[in-house]
C-alpha positions in Angstrom: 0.3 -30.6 17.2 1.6 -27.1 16.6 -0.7 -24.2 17.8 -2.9 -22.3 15.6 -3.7 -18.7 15.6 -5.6 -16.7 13.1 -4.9 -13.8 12.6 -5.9 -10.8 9.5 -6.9 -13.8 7.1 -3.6 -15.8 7.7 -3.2 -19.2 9.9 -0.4 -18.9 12.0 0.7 -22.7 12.7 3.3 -21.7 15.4 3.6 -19.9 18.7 2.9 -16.5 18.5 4.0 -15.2 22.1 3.0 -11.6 23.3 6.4 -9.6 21.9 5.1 -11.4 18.5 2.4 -9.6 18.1 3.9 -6.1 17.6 5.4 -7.5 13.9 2.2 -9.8 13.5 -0.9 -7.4 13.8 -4.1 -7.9 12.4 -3.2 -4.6 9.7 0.2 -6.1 8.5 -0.9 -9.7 8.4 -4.4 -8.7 6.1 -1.8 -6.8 3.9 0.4 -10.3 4.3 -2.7 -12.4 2.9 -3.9 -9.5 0.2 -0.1 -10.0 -1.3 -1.0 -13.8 -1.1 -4.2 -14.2 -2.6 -3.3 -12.0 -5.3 0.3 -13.5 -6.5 1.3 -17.2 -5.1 -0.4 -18.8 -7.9 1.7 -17.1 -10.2 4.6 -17.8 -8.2 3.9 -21.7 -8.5 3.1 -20.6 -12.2 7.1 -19.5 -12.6 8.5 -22.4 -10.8 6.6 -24.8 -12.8 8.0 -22.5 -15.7 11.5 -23.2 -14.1 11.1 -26.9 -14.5 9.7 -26.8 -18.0 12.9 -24.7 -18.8 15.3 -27.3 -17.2 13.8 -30.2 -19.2 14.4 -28.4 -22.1 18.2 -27.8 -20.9 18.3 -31.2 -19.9 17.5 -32.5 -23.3 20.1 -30.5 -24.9 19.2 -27.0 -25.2 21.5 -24.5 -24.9 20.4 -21.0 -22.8 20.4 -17.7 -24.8 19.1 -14.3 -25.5 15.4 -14.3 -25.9 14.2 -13.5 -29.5 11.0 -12.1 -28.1 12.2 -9.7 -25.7 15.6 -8.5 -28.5 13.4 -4.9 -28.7 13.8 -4.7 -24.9 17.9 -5.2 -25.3 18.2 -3.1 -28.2 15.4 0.0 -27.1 16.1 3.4 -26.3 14.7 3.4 -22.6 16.6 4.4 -19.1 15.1 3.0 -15.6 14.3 5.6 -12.9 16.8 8.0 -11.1 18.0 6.5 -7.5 17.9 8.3 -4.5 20.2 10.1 -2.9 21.3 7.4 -0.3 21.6 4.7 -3.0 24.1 7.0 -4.5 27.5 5.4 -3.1 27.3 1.5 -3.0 30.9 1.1 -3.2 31.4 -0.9 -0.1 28.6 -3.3 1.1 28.1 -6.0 4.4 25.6 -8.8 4.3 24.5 -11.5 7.5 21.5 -12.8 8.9 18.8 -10.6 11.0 19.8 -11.3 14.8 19.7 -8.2 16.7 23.8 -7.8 17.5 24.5 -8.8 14.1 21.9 -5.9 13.1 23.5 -3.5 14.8 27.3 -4.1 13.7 26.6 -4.0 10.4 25.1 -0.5 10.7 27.8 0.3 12.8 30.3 -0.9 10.3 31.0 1.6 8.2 30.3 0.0 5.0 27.2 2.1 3.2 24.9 -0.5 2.7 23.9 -3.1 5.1 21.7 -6.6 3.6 20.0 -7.8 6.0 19.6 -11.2 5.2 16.0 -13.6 5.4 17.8 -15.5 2.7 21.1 -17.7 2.3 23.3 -16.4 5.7 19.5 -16.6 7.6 17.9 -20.6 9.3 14.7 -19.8 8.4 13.3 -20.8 12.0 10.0 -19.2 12.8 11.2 -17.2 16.3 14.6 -16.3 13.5 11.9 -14.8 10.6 9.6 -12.6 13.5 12.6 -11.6 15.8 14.5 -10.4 12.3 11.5 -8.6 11.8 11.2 -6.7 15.1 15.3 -6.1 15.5 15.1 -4.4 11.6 11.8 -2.3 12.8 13.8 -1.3 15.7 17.2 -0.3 13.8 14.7 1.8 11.2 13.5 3.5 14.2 17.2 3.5 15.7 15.7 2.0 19.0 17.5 -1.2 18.7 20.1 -1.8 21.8 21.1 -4.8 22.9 23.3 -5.6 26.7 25.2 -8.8 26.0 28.9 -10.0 28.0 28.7 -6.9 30.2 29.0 -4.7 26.8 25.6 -2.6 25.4 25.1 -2.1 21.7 23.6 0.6 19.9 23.9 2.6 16.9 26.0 5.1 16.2 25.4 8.3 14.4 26.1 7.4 11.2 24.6 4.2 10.0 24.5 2.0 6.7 21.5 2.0 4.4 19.5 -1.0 4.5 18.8 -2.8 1.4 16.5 -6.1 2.8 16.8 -9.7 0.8 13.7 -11.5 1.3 13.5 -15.2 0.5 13.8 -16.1 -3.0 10.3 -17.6 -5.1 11.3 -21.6 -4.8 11.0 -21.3 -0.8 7.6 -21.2 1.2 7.0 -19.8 4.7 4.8 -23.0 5.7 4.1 -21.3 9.7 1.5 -19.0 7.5 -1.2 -20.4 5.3 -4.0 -18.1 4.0 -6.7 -19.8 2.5 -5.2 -23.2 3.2 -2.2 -23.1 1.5 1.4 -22.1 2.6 2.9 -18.5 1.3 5.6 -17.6 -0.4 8.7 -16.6 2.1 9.3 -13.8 -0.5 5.8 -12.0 -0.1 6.2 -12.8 3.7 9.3 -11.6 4.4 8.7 -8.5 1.8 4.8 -7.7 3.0 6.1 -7.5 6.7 8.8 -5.0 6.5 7.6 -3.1 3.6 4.3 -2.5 5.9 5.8 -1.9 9.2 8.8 0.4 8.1 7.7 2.2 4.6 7.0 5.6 6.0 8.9 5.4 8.7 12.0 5.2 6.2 10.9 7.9 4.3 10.4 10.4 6.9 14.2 9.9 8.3 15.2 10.6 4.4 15.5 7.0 3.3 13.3 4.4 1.6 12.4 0.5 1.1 14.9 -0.9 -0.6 15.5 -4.2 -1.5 17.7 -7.4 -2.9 16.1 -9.6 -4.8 17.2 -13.2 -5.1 18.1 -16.1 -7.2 15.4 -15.2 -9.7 15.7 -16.7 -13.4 13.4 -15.3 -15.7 12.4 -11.5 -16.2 8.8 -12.8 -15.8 10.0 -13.6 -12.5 10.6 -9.7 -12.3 7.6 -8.7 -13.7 5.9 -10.6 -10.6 8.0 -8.4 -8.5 7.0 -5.4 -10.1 3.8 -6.1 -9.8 3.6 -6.5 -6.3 5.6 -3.2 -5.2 3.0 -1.5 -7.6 0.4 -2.8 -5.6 1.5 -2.7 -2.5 3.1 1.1 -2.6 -1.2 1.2 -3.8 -2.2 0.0 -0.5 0.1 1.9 1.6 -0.9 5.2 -0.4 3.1 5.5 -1.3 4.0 7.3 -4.5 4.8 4.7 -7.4 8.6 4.0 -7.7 9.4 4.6 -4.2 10.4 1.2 -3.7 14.0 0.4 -4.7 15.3 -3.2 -5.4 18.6 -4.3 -6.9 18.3 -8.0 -8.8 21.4 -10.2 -7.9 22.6 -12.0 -10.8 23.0 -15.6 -9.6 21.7 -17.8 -11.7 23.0 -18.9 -16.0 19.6 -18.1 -17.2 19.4 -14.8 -15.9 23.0 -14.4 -17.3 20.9 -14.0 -20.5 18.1 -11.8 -19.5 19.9 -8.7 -17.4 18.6 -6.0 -19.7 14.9 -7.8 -19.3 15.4 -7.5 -15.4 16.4 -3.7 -15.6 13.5 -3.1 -17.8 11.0 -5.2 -15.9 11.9 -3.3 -12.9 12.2 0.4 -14.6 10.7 2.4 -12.1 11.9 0.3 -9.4 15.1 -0.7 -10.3 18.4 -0.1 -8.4 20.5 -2.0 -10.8 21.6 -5.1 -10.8 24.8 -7.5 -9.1 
C-alpha cells in the first residue's frame, strides 16, 4: 500500500521524503486544495463537454466558427500590453524539468525557456516535486548541479521562463483533496505560481505560462478564472500572470480569437 500523508487539506498517496517538503508545505498545498475545490468539477464539466463535441463530429458534423461568440471575432477589443521580458520571443527551447536539463536551457541562449510538466516530462511523482524544487532554485538562480567531474550553474544572462503545466484531460492521482484525484493542471500551476510569484517579480520578471492542448475557449475561461483567483490569494495585481495558448488541437483551430479574448488581461498570444 502506498504511504499516506496529509498535508494543507490534500492526501499525499506517495512518499514524501524530507527535501519534499520544501515544495509541499502546508501554505502551498492549502492554496493546491483551494484551486481544487473551487475548479476540478468544472474541469470534468469541459471534458465531458469534449466528448459530447466528438459524438457530434463523429456523426458527421463538421467543426466551425461559433455563431454565438461571431461579436467576440468581429469586436473592437485589444488584450493587455506584455511585459518587457515577453518582448522578444523569437527563438524558444522546450524539455522536461530535471535539474541539468534546467539549467542548459537557461544557459542556451534562446530567450524563452518551457519548462515542461507536460509532453517531453514522465509524469513520475519524484519527476513532478524535483521539477518543482530545480525551477524554484533556477528563479532564485541557486540551482547548481556537479555531475561527470563538470558543475553546472547559470550564467549571467538567462532565458525567461514560460512554465507548461499538464493539460485538463490528465489527473495528478498522488494528491486527492476531498477524496478525489486533482487536476495535473491546477497542481502543477498552484505549486509554482505559489512558490515563485514574487520572487519573479522582484528580479524584474513574472509567472508566465504555456497552456496546453485546450479545445474550447470555455476551457480558457476556466483558466482565467483561476489566475484571477489565485493572483487574489497571493495579493498580486490582476493581469500579472502571463500565459500563451498553444494551438494544437482542430477545434481550437476555430476559436483563436475566443482564446485571446478569454484570456485579455492575461494573454501572451497564442502558437
Amino acid at each position: 500500500m502506498l504511504p499516506s500523508t496529509e498535508i494543507g487539506g490534500c492526501t499525499i498517496r506517495a512518499p514524501v521524503p524530507p527535501e519534499f517538503r520544501r515544495i509541499l508545505t502546508p501554505e502551498a498545498m492549502q492554496f493546491v486544495a483551494h484551486l481544487s475545490r473551487r475548479y476540478s468539477h468544472r474541469v470534468s464539466e469541459l471534458l465531458e463537454r469534449r466528448r459530447e463535441v466528438q459524438a457530434r463530429y463523429d456523426a458527421g458534423q463538421q467543426p466551425n466558427f461559433l455563431p454565438e461568440t461571431k461579436h467576440i471575432r468581429e469586436g473592437d477589443w485589444k488584450v493587455a500590453p506584455l511585459p518587457a521580458d515577453l518582448q522578444d520571443r523569437r527563438v524558444e527551447i522546450t524539455g522536461p524539468t530535471d535539474r541539468k536539463m534546467v539549467i542548459n536551457a537557461l544557459n542556451s541562449g534562446a530567450n524563452v525557456y518551457m519548462p515542461d510538466f507536460e509532453d517531453s516530462n514522465c509524469p513520475t511523482w519524484r519527476n513532478l516535486v524535483e521539477g518543482q524544487i530545480n525551477l524554484a532554485d533556477a528563479v532564485r538562480r541557486t540551482i547548481s548541479l556537479s555531475a561527470g567531474g563538470k558543475t553546472y550553474r547559470l550564467n549571467e544572462r538567462v532565458a525567461v521562463m514560460l512554465v507548461r503545466p499538464r493539460g485538463w484531460h490528465l489527473w495528478e492521482k498522488h494528491v486527492y483533496v476531498d477524496g478525489a484525484p486533482i487536476p495535473g493542471g491546477i497542481f502543477d500551476f498552484a505549486l509554482y505560481f505559489f512558490h515563485n510569484a514574487k520572487e519573479l517579480l522582484a528580479r524584474g520578471s513574472g509567472p508566465y505560462f504555456y497552456l496546453p492542448k485546450m479545445q474550447s475557449h470555455l476551457e480558457c475561461r476556466l483558466w482565467n478564472d483561476i489566475f484571477v483567483d489565485s493572483q487574489r490569494v497571493l495579493g498580486i495585481p490582476n493581469g500579472t500572470i502571463k500565459a500563451t495558448c498553444l494551438i494544437e488541437t482542430l477545434p481550437a483551430a476555430f476559436e483563436m480569437h475566443e482564446f485571446l479574448y478569454e484570456l485579455r488581461d492575461h494573454s501572451a498570444g497564442t502558437i
